[in-house]
C-alpha positions in Angstrom: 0.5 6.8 3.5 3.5 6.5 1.4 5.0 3.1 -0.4 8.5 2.7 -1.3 10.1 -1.2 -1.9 13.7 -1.0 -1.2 15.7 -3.7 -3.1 18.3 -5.6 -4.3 20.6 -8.1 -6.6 23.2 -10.4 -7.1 24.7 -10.8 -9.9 27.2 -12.8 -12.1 29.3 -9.7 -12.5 30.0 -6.3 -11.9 29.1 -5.0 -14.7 25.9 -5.8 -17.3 27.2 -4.1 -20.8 30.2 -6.7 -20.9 27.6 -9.8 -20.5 27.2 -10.1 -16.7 23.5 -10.7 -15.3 21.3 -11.1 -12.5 20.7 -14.0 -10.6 18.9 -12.8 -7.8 16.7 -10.7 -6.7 14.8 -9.2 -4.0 12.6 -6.7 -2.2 10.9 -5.5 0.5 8.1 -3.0 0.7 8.2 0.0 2.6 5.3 2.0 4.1 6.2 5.7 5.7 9.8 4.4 5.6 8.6 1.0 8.1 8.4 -2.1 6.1 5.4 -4.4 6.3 6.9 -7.5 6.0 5.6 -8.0 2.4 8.9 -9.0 0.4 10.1 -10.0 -3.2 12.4 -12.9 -3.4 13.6 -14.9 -6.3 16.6 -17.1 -7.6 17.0 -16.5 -11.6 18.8 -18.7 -14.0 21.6 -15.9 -15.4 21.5 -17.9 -19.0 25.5 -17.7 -18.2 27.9 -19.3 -16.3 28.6 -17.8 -13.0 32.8 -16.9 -12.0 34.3 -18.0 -9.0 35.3 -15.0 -8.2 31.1 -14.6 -8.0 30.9 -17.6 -6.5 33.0 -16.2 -3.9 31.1 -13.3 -2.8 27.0 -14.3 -2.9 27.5 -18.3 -2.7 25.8 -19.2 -5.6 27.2 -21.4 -8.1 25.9 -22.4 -11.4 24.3 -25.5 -9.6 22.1 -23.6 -7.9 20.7 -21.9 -10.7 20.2 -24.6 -12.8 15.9 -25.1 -13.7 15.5 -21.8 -11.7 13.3 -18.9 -14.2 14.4 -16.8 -16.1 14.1 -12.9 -16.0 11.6 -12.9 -18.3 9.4 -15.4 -16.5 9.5 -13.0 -13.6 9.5 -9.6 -14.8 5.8 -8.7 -14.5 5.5 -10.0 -10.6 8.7 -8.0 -10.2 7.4 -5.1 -11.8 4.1 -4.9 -10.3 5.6 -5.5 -6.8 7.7 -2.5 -7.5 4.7 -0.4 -8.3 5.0 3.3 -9.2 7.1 4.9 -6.0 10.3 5.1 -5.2 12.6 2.3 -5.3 15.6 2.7 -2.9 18.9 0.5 -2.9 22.7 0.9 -1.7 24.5 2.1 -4.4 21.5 2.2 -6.8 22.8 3.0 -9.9 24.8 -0.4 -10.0 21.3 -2.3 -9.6 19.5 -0.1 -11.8 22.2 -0.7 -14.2 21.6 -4.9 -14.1 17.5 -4.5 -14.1 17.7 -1.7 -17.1 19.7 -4.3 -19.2 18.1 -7.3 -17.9 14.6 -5.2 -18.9 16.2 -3.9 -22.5 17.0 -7.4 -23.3 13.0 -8.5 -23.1 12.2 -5.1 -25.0 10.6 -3.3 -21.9 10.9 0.1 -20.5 13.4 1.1 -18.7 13.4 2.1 -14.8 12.3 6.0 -14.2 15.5 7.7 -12.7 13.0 9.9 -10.7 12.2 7.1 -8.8 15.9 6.3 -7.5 17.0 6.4 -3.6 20.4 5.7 -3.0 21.2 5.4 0.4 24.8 5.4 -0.4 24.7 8.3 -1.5 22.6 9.5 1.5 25.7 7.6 3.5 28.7 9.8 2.0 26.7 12.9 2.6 25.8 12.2 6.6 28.9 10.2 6.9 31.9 12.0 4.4 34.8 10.9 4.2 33.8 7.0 6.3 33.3 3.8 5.5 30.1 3.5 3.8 29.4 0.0 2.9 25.9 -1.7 3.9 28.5 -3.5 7.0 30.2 -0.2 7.9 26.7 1.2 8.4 25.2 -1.4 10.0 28.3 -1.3 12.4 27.6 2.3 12.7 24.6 2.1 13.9 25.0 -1.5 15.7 22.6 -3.4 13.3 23.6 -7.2 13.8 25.3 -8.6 11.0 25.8 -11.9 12.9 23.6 -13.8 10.0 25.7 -12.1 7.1 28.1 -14.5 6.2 28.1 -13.7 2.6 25.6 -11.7 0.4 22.2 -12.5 0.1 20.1 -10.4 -1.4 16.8 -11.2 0.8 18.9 -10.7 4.0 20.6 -7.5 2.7 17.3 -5.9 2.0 16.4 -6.6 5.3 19.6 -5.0 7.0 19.1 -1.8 4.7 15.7 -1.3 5.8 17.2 -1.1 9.1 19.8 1.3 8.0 17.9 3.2 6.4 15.3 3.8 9.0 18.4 5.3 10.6 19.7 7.3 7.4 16.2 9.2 7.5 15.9 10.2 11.0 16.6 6.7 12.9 13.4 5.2 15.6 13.6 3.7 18.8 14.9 0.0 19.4 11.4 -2.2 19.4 8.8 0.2 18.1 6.8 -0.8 15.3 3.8 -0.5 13.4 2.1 -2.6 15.1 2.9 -0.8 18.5 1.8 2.5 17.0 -1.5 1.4 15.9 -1.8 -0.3 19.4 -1.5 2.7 20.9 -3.8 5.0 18.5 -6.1 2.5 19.0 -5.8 2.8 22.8 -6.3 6.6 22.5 -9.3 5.5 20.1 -11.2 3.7 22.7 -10.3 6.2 25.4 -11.9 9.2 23.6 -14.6 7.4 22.9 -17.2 8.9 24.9 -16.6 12.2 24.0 -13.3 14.8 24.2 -11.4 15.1 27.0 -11.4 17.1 29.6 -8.1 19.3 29.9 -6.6 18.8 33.4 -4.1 21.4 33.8 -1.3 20.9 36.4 -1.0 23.5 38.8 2.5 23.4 40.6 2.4 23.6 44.9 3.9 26.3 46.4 6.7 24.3 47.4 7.2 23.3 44.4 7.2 27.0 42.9 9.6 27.9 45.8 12.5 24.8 45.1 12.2 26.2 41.4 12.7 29.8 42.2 16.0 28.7 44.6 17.2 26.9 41.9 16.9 29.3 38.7 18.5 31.6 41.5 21.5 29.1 41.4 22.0 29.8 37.4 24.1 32.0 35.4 21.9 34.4 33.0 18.5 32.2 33.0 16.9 32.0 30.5 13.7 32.0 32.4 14.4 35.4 34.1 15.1 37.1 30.4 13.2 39.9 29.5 
C-alpha cells in the first residue's frame, strides 16, 4: 500500500520572498493513487493584509481571516498529515515555495524536494504544447467544474485528485475502493471452501466451423502465421 496527500494553497500573493503568505490550506490523502476521503482543511490568518487583486481570485478578504490561526498554530497537524511520502500538487514548486517560507519563518525544516509530484509538469509532458491549467484538464478529461466558481483550495484538491487519477493511467467512471474490496471479498467468500476447479471452455463444432469461414474471410491472419 502506498500514501501520497496531494495538496494545496491560497495565498495573499504570488510570490512569498517579497512578503506574500498563505492563507489557506488543504489536503487530501491518497492511497495507491485513490483517495480515502481523509482531508486537511484550514483557513490561516496571513499576519498581512490580503489585495484585491487576491481577493479577486480565491474570495477571501481580510474579514474572513480575522481570529483564524496562524501557521504556527497549525504546522505540526499539517506536518504530521503530510507524513513522509510524496506530496503531489499543480504547479508544485509555487506551493512548495509558500510552505518552505511559511516553515523558515517558524525555524523548521524545509520540505524534501524528493518528495515533490507536480502534475503540471506531468500535464506539459502528456499534453505539450495545450492548455494545462487544473480547468483545461479537468475540461480535458470532462471532470465537472460546475462547483468551481473561484478557487478554493479544499475543492481544488478534490478536482486534482480526479485529474490526476487520469494523469497516471485514468480508471473507470464509478469504481472505487470500496467496489474493489466488494468484489475481492466476493471472490473471498467464493473460494472459501477450497480452490477452484478449472472449467475450460471447449468451443462446438459449429462454432469452430463459423470461425474457420471467417479467418478464411481475412487478409494475411494472423491466426494462420507460421
Amino acid at each position: 500500500m502506498s500514501r501520497a496527500v496531494l495538496f494545496d494553497t491560497e495565498t495573499t500573493g504570488l510570490d512569498p520572498l517579497n512578503g506574500d503568505r498563505i492563507l489557506e490550506i488543504a489536503a487530501l490523502e491518497l492511497v495507491n493513487d485513490l483517495p480515502t476521503g481523509r482531508h486537511f482543511h484550514r483557513v490561516i490568518d496571513p499576519e498581512r493584509d490580503i489585495p484585491e487583486e487576491a481577493s479577486r481570485v480565491h474570495g477571501f478578504t481580510s474579514a474572513d481571516v480575522t481570529g483564524k490561526p496562524r501557521f504556527a498554530e497549525i504546522v505540526d497537524e499539517l506536518l504530521e498529515f503530510f507524513g513522509d511520502g510524496p506530496l503531489i500538487a499543480h504547479n508544485a514548486p509555487f506551493d512548495f515555495g509558500f510552505l518552505d517560507a511559511e516553515l523558515g519563518r517558524i525555524g523548521r525544516a524545509r520540505l524534501e524536494l524528493g518528495r515533490m509530484v507536480d502534475t503540471l509538469a506531468m500535464a506539459k509532458l502528456r499534453f505539450p504544447g495545450m492548455p494545462n491549467s487544473l480547468d483545461a484538464l479537468c475540461r480535458r478529461f470532462s471532470i465537472d467544474l460546475s462547483a468551481r466558481t473561484t478557487h478554493n483550495a479544499l475543492l481544488d484538491c478534490r478536482l486534482l485528485a480526479e485529474v490526476y487519477v487520469e494523469l497516471t493511467g485514468g480508471r473507470q467512471r464509478g469504481l472505487s475502493l470500496a467496489a474493489e474490496e466488494a468484489a475481492a471479498a466476493a471472490v473471498a467468500v467464493y473460494t472459501l471452501d477450497g480452490p477452484r476447479t478449472p472449467r475450460p471452455i471447449v468451443p462446438t463444432e459449429a462454432e469452430l466451423a463459423a470461425h474457420a469461414a471467417f479467418i478464411a474471410r481475412l487478409k494475411d491472419p494472423v491466426w494462420l502465421a507460421a
